[in-house]
N, C-alpha and C positions, 0 to 999 in steps of 0.2 A: 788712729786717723791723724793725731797731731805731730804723731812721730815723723809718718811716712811724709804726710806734706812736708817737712822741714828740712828732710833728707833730698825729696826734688827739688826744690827747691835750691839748696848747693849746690847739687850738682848741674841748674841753670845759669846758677852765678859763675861757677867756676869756667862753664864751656864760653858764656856773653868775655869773660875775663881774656880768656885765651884770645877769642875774635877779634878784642880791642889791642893785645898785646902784639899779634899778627901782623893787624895792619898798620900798626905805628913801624913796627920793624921795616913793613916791607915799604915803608914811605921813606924814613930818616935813615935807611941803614948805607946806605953811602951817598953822605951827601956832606960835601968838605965847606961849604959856603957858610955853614954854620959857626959859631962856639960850640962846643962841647956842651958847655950846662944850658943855653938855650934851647940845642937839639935836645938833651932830656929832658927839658918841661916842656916843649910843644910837643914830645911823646909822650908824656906823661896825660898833658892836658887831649891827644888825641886818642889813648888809652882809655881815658874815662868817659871820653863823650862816648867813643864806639860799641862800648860796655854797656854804658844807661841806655842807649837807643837798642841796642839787640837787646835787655833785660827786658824793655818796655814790650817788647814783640813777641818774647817767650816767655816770660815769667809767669808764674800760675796767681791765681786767684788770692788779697787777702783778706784776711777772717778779722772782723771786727767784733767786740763784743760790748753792749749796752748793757743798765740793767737799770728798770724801775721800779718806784718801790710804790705799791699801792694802798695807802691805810683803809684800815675797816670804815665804812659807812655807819655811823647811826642814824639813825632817823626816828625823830620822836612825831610822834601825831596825836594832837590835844581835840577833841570834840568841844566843836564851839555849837552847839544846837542849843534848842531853847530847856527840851528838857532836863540838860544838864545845870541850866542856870534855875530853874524851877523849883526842884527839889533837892536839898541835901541833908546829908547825914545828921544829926546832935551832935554838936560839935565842931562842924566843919567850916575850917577858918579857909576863905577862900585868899586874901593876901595872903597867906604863908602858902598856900597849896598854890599863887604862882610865881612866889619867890623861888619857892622850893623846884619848881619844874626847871625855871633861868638857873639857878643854881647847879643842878643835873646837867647842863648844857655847858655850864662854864666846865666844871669839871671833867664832863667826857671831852672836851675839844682840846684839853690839854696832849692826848696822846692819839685819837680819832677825828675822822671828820663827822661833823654833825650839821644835818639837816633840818630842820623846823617846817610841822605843816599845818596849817588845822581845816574839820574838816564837819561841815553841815551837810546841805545839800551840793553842796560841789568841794573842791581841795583849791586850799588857797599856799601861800608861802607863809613862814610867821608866825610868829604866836599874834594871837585874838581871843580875850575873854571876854569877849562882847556879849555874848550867848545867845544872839539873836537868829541862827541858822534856821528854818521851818522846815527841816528833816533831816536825819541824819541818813547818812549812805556810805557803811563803812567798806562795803565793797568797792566802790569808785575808789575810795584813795587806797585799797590793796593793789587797784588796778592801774592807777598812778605808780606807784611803787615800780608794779611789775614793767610797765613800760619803759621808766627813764632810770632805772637801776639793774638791767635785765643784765649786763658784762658788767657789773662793778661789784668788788669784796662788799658788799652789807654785810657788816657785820652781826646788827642786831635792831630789831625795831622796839618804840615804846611808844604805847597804844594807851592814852587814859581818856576813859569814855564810862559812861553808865551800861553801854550793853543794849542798849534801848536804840536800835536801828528800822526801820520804818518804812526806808526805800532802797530799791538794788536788791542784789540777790545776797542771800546768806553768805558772811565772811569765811566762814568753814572752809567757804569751796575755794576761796581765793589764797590762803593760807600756804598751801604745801605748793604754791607757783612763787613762793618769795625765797625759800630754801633758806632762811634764817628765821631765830629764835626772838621770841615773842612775848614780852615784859609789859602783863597787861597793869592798869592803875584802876583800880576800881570808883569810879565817880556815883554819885548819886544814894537811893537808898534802898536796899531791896528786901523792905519790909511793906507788906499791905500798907495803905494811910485809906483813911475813911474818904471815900468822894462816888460821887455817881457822875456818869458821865454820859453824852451820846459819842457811838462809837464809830458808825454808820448810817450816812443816809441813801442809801437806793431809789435812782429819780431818772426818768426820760427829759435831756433836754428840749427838748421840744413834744407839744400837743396842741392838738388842736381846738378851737374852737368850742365852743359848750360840748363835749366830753368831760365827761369823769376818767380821772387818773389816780393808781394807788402810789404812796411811795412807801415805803421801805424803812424803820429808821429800828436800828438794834443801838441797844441801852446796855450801861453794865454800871451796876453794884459793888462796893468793895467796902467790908467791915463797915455797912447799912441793916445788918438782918432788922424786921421787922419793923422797917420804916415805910411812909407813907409819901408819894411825892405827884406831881402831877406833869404830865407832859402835853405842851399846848403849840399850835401852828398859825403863825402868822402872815398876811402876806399883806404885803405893802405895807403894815403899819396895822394891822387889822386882824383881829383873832378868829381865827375859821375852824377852829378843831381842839378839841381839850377831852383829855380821857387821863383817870387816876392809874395809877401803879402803886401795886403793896408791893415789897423788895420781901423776898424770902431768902436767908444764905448770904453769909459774909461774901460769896463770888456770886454774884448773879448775871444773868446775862438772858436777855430778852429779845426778841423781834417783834415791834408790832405795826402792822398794815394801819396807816391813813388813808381813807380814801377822800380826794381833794375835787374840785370843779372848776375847771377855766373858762370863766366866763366874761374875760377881757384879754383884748388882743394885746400884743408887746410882750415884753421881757417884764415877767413878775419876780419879786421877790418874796421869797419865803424862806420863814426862821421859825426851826423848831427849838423850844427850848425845854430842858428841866426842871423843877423850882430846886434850889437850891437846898442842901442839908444843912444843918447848924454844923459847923466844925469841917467842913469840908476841906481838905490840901486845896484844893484849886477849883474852881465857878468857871475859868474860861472855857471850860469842856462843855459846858452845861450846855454850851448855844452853837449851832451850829444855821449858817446862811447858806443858801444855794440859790440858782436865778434857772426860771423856767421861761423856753419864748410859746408863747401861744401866738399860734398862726389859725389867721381866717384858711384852712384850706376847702373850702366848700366850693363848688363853683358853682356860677347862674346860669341855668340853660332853661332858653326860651322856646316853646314848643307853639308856634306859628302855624295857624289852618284856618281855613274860609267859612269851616263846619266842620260837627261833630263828627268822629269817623273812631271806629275799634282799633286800629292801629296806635291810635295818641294813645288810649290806653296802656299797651303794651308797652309803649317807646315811655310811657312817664313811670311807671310801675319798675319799669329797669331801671331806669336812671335811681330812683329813691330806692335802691336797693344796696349803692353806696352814699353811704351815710356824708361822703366830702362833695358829695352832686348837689344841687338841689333844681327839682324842675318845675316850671312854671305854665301851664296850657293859658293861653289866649287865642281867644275863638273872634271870628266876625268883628262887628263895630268897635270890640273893645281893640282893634289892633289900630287904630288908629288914635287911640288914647296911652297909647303901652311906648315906651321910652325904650328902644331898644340899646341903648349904651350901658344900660345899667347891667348885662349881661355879659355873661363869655363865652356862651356859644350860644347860637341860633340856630335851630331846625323848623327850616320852610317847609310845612307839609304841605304838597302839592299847591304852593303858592309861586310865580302869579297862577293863579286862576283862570279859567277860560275866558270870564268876563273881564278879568283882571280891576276888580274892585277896588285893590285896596294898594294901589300904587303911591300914597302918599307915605303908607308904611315901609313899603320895598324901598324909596328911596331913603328916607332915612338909613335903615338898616344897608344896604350897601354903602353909604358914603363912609360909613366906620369901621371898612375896613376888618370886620371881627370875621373868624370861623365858620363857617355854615356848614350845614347839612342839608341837601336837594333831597326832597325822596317824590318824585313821580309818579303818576296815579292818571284814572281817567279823568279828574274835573284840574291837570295839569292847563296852563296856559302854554303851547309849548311855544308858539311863534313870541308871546315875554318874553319863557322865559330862556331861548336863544339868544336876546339881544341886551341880556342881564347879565351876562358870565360869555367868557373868551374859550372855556377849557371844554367845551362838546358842544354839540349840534345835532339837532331831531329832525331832519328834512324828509321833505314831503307826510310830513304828521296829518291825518285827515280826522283825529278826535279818538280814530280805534281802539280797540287795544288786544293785545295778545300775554296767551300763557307762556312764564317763564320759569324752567327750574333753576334752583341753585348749584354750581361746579365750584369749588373750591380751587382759584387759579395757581398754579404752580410758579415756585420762586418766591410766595408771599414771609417776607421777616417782620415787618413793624411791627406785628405782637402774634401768638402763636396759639396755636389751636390740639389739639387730644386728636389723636386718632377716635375716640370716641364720641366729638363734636362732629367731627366730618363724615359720622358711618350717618349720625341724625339727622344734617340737612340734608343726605342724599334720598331719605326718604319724605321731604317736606314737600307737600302741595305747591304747586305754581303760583309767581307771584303776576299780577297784573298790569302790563307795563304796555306803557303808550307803541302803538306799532309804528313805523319809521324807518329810514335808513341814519343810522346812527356812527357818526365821526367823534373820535373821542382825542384828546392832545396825549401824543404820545409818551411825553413823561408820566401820565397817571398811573398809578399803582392799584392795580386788580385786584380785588380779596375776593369776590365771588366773579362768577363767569357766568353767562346764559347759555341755558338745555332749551335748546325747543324739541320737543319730545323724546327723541332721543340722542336725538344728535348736538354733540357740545361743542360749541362756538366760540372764536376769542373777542365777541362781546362782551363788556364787563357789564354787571350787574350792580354788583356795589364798589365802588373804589374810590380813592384818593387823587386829589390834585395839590402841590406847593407850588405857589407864583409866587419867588420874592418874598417867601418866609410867610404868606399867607394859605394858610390850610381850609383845602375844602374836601366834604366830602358828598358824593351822590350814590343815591340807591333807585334803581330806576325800575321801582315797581311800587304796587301797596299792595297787601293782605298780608301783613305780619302778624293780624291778630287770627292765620288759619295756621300759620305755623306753631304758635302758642296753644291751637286747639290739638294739635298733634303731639305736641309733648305730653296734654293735662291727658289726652288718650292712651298715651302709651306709660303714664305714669314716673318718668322720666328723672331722677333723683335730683340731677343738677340741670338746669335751665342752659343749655346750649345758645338758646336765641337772649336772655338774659346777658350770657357771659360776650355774646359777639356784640350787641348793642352797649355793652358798658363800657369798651375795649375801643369800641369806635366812639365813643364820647370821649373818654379820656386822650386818646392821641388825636383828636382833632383842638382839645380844650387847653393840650399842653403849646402856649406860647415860646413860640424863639426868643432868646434875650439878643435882639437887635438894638444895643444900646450902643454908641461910638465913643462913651468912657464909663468904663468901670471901675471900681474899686471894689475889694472884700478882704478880712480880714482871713490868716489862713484855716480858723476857727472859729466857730461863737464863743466859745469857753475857753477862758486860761484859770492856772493855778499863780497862784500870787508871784510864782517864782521863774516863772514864765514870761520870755521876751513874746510882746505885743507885732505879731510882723504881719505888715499890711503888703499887696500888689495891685497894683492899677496897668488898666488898658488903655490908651486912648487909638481910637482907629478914623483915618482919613474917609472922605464920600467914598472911597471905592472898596471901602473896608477892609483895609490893609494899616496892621500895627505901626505907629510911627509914635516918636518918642521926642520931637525937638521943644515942643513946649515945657514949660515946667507945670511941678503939680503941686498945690499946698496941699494941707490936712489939716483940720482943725478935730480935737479929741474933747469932748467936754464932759465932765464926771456928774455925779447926783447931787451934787451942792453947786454947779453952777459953774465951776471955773475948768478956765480953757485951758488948753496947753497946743501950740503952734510947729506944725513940722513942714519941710520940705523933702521929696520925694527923689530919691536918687535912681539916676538912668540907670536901665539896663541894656542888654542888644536891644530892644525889641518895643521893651515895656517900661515899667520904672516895680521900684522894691523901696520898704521901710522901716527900719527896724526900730522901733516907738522903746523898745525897754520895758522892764517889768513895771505895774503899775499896782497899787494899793485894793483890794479887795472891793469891789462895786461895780456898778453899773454905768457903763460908757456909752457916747452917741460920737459919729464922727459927723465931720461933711468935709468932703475933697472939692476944690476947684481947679480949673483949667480953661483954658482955651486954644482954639488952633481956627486959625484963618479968617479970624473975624466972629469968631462964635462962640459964646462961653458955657462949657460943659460942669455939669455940678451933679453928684454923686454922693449918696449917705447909705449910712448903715451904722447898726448898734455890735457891739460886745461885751462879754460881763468878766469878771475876774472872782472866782472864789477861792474866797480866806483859806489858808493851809490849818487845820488842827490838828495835825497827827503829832506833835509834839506833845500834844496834853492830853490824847486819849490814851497814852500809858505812864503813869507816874512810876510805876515800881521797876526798879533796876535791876536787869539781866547779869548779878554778877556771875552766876552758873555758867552762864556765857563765854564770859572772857577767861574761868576758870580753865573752861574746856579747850580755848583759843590758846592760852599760855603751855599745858600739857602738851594738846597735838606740835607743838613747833617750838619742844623742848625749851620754854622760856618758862617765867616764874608769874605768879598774880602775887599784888600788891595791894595795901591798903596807900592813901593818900599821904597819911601819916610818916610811912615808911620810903617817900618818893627818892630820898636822895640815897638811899640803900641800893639803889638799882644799880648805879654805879662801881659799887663794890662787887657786885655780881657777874657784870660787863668783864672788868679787870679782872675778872679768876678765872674766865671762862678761856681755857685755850686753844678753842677753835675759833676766836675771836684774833685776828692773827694780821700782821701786815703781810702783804702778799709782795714777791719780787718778781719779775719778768724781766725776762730774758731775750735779748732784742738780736740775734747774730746776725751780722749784714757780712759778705761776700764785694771786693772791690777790685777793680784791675789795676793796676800800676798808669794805666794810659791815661786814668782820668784824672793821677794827681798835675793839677796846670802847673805845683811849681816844680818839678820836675821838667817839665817842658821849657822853664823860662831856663835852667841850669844848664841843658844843654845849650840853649842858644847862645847864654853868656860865654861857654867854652870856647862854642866853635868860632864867636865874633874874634873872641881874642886872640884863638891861634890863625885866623886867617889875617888879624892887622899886624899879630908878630909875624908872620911869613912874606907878607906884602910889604912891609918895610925894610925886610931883609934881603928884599928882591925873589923871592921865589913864588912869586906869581906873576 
């Protein structure tokens, strides 16, 4: 290829030659006004411009050629985790083991490049003997690796770690994605040491209220057989649970259920601990913190009636069939001594009343705005209670009343029902409902429909109303306790009328969060190593997100002290990113304002201690053994670090790499070629202009 281009070459130069010899001839070839040797340098100089300008036009392409030379990569990676600084070997001198590692650096970088990393829970640059990491994750920096050295010569990596990885996936798998060999350093000690530890504790953050909850907590023994120790739970400061353990087997390993009781609302703390062995490697395993929120989730529903009636029955009996309800009957005189705020939902049975007795109660309870349930009867007030509520209307009511069956209305979603629910009300007795012509506001939402005997009507029977985030609901009948005598007849396994009355408690009881500023943090739980990231709302009267105010934060810990932040805008909202924080229990409070009004906002989160460094003392060298074989590299003792070197250097697939860069150029583009011509042609046209031939 190099031949033939060089031979077109010629044979372009030689045609551009002739072109330029041509036209100098046929310009100067009789022309007497000259000298002699002037007309052959203005041919000469007209020769060559004519030459370079056709070469420029035909000449072929030239070949450039570059070359770069790429040296091997190494890249050493030191494990700065806790458990390396914890435990070592007899023996083991740690100034010379990081003399010895900077040594290995100096010497590979004489003929390589050399990279430095270390690496806990994340990969940093550098060496770091600090040993403070709270887990190791050697797959993140294989994964590091593989990212920013993916087209570069590595030559060879050197890996010194205990083998004791904790978090990420197994290094195995990330190994044959690096395509270089692997020179592990064996840290630590992988000989049993006498210690008992907890390894595990299994816990639901959150419970409720006076429930019992088990948790979980697996133990393990090493070169203990036949010792004696005890394991006890604390919470707040306070010992709620203690049960002994005999250790059988220098490897032991346990699981045993605590069962606990939350019987204080908030974020509890509970520590289970160990008692310690005589001789133990390490005690900081022994103890292990966790943080549980016990929430009130019970709700208060008030079950309002003028008199005794079998339907309250029914309707209380469901409700305390979930254990987070709790319901309350108030009958007669006593409802005008009953505090209706103290609730979260109210069911008015057939109240007001015909006489409408007890309207000192009724206004209270409407003025607060809470949840109700209508349920409709014949000792209903109906002309009340028309002028009580906007969302239907019973005109021309004359005290009657009429049978009604249940239809289950079609399109209903807010909670779902069995084919097997729906085959049961179809066969339930008629419910008792004030007769009337009946107007309902069209946004309501139908879950049953009225059968008058057999013909099915888009009267609703029970359904829903939301005004403005306030939820009501109406059932416009009573004899629910004939429905209930149909199921005990038919023997009926699961309570149909049971499951629709809990289902319409709960989504009446469930409140809108109509707050116009919020905060929450993006969890209740962090690990120690965990950025704290908070977001907040703030929304204008028309309840649309806006953001021009600022927002502070204040974070305070379990000792008291504050710590001060300011909230950064988003489009929309604001964002915070607070940093990792120290193991405990936190309270916030955000402020703000907008338009003259000041919005304040709290909430708690808790941070649990990282132990996974200490629930394994003994060193995975098998590990790194098998890491150095799969990826033709060698395992090293500490001792032997600056040997690595010598091994690097013999290896000769460790190699500088050259590249090869060809570039292709036209002639056209060299500029100083273009200044050459010009200089030509300036001169032979001011020798010709001066000689008069122009």
């Amino acid at each position: 290829m190099d031949s033939f281009f060089a031979g077109t070459s010629i044979l372009y130069f030689l045609g551009c030659l002739a072109l330029g010899v041509l036209y100098a001839w046929l310009l100067y070839r009789g022309n007497k006004n000259l000298e002699k040797k002037l007309q052959y340098g203005l041919a000469v100089i007209r020769i060559i411009s004519v030459t370079a300008i056709a070469w420029l036009l035909f000449a072929p392409l030239i070949k450039t050629l570059n070359y770069t030379l790429d040296k091997p990569v190494i890249i050493i990676g030191h494990d700065n985790s806790l458990s390396v600084g914890q435990v070592k070997t007899v023996g083991f001198d740690q100034k010379l083991y990081e003399k010895n590692l900077k040594s290995l650096q100096d010497k590979l970088s004489d003929k390589y490049e050399v990279k430095i990393y270390n690496f806990s829970d994340n990969v940093k640059d550098g060496f770091d003997f600090k040993n403070q990491g709270k887990l190791t994750d050697a797959s993140a920096f294989f994964q590091k690796m593989k990212d920013e050295y993916t087209n570069r010569n590595v030559g060879a990596i050197i890996l010194a770690t205990d083998g004791i990885f904790n978090h990420g996936g197994n290094p195995l798998y990330n190994i044959n994605q690096i395509n270089a060999p692997i020179y592990t350093v064996a840290l630590g000690d992988n000989i049993p040491k006498r210690d008992v530890l907890i390894s595990n504790v299994n816990y639901n953050n959150i419970v409720y209220l006076d429930d019992d909850f088990t948790i979980e907590v697996q133990i393990q023994a090493f070169q203990s057989d036949g010792e004696n120790t005890t394991i006890s739970v604390n919470q707040n400061g306070a010992k709620v649970n203690q049960q002994n353990i005999s250790i059988s087997g220098n490897s032991y390993v346990k699981t045993i259920p605590i069962k606990l009781h939350a019987g204080k609302i908030g974020v509890q703390k509970y520590t289970v601990q160990l008692n310690a062995l005589s001789n133990e490697i390490t005690t900081k395993n022994n103890t292990q913190t966790f943080y549980v929120e016990v929430i009130d989730g019970r709700q208060k529903v008030l079950l309002a009636a003028a008199a005794p009636h079998p339907d309250l029955g029914v309707l209380k009996e469901a409700i305390s069939f979930n254990k987070h309800y709790e319901a309350k009957l108030v009958l007669a005189d006593d409802l005008n001594t009953t505090d209706p705020s103290k609730f979260d939902l109210i069911v008015l049975y057939q109240l007001p009343d015909v006489q409408n007795a007890f309207s000192s109660f009724m206004q209270k309870t409407l003025i607060l705005k809470k949840p109700i349930w209508y349920v409709l009867g014949a000792q209903s007030g109906v002309n009340a209670f028309n002028q009580i509520q906007n969302q239907i209307n019973l005109a021309s009511a004359n005290g009657s009343v009429q049978e009604v069956y249940p239809d289950f209305a079609n399109g209903f979603t807010i909670f779902n029902f069995t084919e097997e629910n729906i085959k049961t009300f179809s066969n339930f007795d008629p419910l008792l409902a004030p007769f009337g012509r009946l107007t309902v506001n069209a946004s309501a939402t139908p879950v049953l429909n009225q059968r008058i005997g057999k013909i099915s009507t888009q009267q609703p029977l029970l359904f829903f109303t939301n005004e403005n985030g306030l939820k009501a609901g109406y059932l416009m009948g009573e004899g629910l306790w004939r429905w209930k005598l149909a199921e005990a007849e038919n023997e009926t396994p699961q309570s149909a009328l049971n499951d629709l009355i809990s289902k319409t408690i709960q989504y009446l009881s469930v409140k809108d969060d109509k707050r116009r500023f919020k905060v929450f943090t993006s969890k209740s739980a962090y690990d120690e190593n965990e950025s704290i990231q908070f977001n907040a709302t703030l929304y204008n009267e028309s309840y649309q997100p806006v953001n021009e105010s600022e927002v502070q934060l204040q974070i305070k810990n379990e000792a008291g002290k504050l710590f001060n932040y300011v909230f950064s805008k988003t489009e929309n909202g604001y964002q915070l990113d607070a940093g990792t924080m120290p193991a405990g229990n936190y309270s916030y409070v955000a402020n703000t304002s907008l338009g003259g009004k000041k919005f304040s906002a709290s909430g708690s989160f808790y941070v649990n201690a990282l132990i996974a460094e200490y629930q394994q003392t003994t060193a995975n060298h098998q590990l790194l053994n098998t890491i150095s074989k799969q990826s033709d590299g060698k395992f090293f003792i500490p001792n032997d670090l600056v040997k690595i070197a010598d091994e690097i250097l013999k290896n000769e697939n460790i190699k500088t790499i050259s590249y090869e860069d060809r570039k292709y150029d036209e002639l056209i583009n060299l500029k100083w070629l273009f200044g050459l011509i010009l200089i030509l042609l300036t001169t032979e046209w001011f020798l010709r202009k001066r000689n008069g031939e122009l």
